[in-house]
DSSP file (Angstrom, degrees, kcal/mol; ACC not computed):
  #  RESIDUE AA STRUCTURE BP1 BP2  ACC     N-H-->O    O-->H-N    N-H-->O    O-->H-N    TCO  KAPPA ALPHA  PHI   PSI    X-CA   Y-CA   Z-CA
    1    1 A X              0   0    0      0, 0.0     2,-0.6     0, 0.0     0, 0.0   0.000 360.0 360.0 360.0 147.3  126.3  101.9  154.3
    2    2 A X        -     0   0    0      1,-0.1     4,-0.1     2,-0.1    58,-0.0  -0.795 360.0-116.3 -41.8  42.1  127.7  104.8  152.8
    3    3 A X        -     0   0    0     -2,-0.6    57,-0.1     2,-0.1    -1,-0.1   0.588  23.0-120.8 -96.4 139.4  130.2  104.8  149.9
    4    4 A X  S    S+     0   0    0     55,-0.7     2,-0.3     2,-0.0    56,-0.1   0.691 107.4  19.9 -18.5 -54.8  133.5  106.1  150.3
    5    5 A X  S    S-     0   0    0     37,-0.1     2,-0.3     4,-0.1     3,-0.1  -0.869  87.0-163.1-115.6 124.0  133.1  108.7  147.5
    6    6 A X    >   -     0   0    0     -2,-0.3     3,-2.0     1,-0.1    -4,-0.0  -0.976  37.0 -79.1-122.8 148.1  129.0  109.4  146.7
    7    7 A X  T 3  S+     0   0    0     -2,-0.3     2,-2.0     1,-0.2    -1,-0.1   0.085 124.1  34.8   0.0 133.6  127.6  111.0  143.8
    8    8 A X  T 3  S+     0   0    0      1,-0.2    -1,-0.2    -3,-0.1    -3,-0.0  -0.289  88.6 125.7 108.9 -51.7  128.0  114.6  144.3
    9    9 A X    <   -     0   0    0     -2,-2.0    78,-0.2    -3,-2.0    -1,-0.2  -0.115  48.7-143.7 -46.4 132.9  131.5  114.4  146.2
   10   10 A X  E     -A   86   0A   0     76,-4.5    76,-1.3    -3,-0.1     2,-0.4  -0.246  14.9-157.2-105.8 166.8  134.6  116.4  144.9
   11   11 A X  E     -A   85   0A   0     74,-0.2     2,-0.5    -2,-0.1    74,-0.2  -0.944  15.4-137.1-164.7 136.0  138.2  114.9  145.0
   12   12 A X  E     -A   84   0A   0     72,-6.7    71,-1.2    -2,-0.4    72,-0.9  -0.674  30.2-172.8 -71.4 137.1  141.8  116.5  145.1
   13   13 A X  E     -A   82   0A   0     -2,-0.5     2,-1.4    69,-0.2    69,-0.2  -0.901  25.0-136.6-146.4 147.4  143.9  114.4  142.8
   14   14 A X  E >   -A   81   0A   0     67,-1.7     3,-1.6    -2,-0.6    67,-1.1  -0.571  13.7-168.3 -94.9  97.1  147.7  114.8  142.4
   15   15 A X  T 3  S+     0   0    0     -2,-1.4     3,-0.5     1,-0.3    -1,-0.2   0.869  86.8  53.6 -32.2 -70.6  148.1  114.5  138.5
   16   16 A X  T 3  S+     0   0    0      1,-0.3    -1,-0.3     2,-0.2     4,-0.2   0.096  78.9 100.3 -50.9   1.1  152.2  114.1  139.3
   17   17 A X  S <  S+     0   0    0     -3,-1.6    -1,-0.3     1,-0.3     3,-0.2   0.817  83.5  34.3 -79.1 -28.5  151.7  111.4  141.6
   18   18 A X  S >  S+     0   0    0     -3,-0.5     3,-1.4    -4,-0.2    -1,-0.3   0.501  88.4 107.1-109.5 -23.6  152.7  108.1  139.2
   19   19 A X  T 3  S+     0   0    0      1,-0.2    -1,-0.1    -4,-0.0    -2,-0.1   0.500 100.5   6.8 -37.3 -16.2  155.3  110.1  137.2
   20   20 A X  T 3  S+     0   0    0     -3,-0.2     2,-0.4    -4,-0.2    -1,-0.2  -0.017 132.2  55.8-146.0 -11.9  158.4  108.4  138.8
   21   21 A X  S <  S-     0   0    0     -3,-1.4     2,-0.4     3,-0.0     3,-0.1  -0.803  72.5-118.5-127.0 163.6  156.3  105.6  140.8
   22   22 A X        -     0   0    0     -2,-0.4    26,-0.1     1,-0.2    -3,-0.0  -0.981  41.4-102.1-112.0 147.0  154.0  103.0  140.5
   23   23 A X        -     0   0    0     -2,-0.4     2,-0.4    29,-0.1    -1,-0.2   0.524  37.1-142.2 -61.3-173.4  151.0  103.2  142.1
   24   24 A X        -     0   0    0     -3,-0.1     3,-0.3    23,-0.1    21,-0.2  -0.982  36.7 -88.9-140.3 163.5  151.1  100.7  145.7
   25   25 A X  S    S+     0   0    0     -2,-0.4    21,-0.1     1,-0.2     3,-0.1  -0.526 115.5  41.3 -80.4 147.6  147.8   98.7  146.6
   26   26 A X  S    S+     0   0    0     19,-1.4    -1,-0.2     1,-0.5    20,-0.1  -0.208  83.5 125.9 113.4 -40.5  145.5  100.5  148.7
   27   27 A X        -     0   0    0     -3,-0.3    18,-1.3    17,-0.1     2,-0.6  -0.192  59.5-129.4 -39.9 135.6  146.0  103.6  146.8
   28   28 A X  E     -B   44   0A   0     54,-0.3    54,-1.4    16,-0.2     2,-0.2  -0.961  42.1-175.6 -99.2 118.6  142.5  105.6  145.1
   29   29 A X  E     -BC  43  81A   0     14,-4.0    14,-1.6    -2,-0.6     2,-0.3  -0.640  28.4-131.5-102.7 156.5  143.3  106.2  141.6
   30   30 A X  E     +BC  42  80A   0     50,-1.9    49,-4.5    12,-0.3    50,-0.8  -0.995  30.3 162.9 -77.0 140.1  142.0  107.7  139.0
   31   31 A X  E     -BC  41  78A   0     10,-0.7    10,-0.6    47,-0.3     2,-0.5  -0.522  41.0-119.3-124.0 153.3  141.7  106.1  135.5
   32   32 A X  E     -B   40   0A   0     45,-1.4     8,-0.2    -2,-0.2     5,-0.1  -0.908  54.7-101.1-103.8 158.1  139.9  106.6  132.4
   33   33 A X        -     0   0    0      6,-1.8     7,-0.0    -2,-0.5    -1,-0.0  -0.224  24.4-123.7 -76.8 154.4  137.9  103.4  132.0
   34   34 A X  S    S+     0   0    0      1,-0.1     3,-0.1    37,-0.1    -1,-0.1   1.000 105.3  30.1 -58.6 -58.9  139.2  100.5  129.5
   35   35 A X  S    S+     0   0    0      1,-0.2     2,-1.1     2,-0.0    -1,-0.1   0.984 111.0  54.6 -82.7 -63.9  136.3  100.5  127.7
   36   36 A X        -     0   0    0      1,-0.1    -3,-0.5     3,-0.1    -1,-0.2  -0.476  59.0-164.1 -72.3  76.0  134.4  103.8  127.6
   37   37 A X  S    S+     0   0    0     -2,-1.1    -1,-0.1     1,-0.1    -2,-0.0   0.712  87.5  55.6 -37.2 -29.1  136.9  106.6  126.3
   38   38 A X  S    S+     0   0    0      1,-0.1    -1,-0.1    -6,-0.0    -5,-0.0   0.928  97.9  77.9 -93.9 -84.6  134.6  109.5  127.5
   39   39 A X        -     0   0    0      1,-0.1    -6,-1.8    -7,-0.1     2,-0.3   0.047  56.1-160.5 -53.5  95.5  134.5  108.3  131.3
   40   40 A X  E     -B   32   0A   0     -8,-0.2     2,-0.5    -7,-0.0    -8,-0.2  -0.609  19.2-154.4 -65.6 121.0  137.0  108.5  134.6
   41   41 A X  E     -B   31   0A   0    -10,-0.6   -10,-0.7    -2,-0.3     2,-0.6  -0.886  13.9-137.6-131.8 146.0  136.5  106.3  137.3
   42   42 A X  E     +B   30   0A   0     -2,-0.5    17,-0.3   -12,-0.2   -12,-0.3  -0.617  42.5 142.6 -45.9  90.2  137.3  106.4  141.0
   43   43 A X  E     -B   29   0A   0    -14,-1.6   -14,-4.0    -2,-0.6     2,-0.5  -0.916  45.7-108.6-157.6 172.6  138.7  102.8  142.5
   44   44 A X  E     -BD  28  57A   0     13,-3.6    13,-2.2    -2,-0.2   -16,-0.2  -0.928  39.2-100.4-113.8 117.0  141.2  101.5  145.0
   45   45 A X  E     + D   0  56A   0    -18,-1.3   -19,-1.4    -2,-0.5    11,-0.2   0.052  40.1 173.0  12.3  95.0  144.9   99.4  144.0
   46   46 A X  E     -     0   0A   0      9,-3.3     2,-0.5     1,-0.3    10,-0.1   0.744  68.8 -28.4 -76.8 -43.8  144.0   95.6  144.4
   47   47 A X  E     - D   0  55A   0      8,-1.1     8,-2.6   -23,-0.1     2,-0.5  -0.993  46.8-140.1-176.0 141.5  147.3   94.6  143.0
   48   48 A X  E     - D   0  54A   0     -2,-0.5     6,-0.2     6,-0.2   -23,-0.1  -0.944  32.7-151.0-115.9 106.7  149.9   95.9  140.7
   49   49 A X    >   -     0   0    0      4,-2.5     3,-0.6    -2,-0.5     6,-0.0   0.040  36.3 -85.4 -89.9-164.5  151.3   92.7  138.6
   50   50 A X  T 3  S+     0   0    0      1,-0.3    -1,-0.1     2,-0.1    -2,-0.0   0.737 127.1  50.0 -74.4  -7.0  154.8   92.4  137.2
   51   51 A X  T 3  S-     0   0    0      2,-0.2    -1,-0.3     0, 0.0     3,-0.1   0.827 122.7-105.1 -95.5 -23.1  154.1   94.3  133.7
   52   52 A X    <   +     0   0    0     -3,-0.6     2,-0.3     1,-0.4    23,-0.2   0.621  65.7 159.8  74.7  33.1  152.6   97.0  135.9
   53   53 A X        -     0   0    0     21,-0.1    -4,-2.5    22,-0.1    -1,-0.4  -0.632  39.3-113.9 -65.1 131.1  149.1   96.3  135.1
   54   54 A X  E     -DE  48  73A   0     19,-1.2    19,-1.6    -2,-0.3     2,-0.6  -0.692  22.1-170.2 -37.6 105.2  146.5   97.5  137.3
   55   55 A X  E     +DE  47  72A   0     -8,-2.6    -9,-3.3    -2,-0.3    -8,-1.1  -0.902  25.0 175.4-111.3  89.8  144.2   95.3  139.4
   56   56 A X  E     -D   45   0A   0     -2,-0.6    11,-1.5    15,-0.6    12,-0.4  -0.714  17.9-169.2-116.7 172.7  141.5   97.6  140.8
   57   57 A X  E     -D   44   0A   0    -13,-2.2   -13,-3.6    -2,-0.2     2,-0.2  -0.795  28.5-112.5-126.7-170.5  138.4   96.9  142.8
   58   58 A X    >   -     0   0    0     -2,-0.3     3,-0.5     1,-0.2   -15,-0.2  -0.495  26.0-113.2 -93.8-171.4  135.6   99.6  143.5
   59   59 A X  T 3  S+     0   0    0      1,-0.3   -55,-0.7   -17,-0.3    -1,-0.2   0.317 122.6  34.1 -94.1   5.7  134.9  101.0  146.9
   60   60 A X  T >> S-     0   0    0    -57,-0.1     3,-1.5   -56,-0.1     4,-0.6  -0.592  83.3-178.8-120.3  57.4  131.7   99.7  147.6
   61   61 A X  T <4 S+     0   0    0     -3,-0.5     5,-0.1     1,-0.2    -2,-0.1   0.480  77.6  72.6 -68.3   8.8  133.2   96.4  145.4
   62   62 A X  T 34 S+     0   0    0     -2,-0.2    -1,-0.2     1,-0.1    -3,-0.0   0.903 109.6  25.6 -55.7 -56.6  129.3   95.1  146.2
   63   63 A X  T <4 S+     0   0    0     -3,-1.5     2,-0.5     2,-0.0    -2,-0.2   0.327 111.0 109.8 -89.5   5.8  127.8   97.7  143.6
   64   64 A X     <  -     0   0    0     -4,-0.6     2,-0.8    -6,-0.1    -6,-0.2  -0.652  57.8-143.3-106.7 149.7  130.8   98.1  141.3
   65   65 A X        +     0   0    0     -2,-0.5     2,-0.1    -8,-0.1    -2,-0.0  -0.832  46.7 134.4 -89.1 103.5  132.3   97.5  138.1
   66   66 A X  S >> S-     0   0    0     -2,-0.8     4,-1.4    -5,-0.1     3,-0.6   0.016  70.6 -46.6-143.6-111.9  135.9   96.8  138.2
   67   67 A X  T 34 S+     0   0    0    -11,-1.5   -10,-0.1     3,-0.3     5,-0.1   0.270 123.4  65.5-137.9 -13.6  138.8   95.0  137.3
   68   68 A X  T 34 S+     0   0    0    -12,-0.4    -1,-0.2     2,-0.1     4,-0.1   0.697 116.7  31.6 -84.3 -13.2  136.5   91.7  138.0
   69   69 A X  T <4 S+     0   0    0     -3,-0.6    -2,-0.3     2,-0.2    -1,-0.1   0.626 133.8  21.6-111.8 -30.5  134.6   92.8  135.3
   70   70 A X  S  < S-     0   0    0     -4,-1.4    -3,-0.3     1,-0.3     2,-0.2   0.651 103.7-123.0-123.5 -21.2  136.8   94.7  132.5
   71   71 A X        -     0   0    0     -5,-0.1   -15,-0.6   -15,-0.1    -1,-0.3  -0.691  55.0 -21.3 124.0-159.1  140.2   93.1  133.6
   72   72 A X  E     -E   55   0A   0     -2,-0.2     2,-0.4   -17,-0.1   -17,-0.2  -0.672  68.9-130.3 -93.8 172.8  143.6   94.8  134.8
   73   73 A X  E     -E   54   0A   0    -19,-1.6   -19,-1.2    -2,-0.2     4,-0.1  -0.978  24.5-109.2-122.4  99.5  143.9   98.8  133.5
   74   74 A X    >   -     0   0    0     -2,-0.4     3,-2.8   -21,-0.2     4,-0.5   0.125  25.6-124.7  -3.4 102.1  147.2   99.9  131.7
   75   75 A X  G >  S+     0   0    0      1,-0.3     3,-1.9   -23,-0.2    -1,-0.2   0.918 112.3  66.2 -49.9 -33.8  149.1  102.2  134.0
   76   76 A X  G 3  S+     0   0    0      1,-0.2    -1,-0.3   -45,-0.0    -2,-0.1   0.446  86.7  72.8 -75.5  17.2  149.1  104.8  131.2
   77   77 A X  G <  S+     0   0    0     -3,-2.8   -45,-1.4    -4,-0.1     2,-0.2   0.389  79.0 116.6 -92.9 -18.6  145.3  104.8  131.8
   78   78 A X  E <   - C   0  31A   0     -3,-1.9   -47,-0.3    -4,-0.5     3,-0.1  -0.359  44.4-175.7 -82.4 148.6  145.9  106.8  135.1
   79   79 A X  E     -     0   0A   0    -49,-4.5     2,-0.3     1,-0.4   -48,-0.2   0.762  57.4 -79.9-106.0 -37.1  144.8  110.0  135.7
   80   80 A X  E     - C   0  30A   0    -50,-0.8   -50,-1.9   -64,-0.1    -1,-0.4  -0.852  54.4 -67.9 145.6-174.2  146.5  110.6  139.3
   81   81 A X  E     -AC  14  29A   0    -67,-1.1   -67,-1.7    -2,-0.3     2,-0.4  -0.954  39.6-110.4-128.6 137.6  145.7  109.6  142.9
   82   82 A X  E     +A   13   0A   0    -54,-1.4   -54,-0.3    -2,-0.4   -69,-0.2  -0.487  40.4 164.6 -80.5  91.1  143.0  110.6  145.3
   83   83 A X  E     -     0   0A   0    -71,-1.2     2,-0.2    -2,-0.4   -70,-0.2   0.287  63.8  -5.3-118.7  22.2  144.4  112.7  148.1
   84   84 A X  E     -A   12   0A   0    -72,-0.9   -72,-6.7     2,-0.0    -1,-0.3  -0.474  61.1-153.6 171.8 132.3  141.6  114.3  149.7
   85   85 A X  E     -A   11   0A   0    -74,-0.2     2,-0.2    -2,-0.2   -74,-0.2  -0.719   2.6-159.7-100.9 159.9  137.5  114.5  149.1
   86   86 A X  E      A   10   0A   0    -76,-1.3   -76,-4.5    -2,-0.2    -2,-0.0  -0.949 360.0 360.0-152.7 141.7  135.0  117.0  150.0
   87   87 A X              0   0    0     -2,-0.2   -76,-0.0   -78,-0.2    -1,-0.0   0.410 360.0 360.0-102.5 360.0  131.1  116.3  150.2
């Protein structure tokens, strides 16, 4: 199967979107990664806990590295929210 997003694929993302809000599950964010300072990645809102930590999983969460692996992601880690690709 396909992944949501593939290699190559472009994405709108609305910078302004968490300024006043917190993200809701289900949302595609963008993050800079916990670990890796140089790197953005693409994943979808498992849960938002009561500090407003981040819970994300990937969108192929077979083949991904996420929030089962590096933990929840600081909301000041977000880059904005995924509101339309093109392949």
């Amino acid at each position: 199967m396909r992944p949501l997003i593939a290699d190559g694929d472009e994405v709108l993302v609305d910078t302004s979107a968490y300024r006043h809000s917190t993200p809701c599950t289900d949302d595609i964010v963008v993050t800079r990664h916990p670990y890796q300072r140089d790197e953005t990645i693409i994943k979808r809102v498992a849960a938002v806990d009561e500090n407003g930590a981040l819970q994300l999983i990937g969108l192929n969460p077979d083949e991904s590295t996420d929030s089962r692996t590096f933990g929840s992601v600081s909301p000041d880690k977000l880059v904005g929210r995924v509101t339309s690709r093109f392949q």
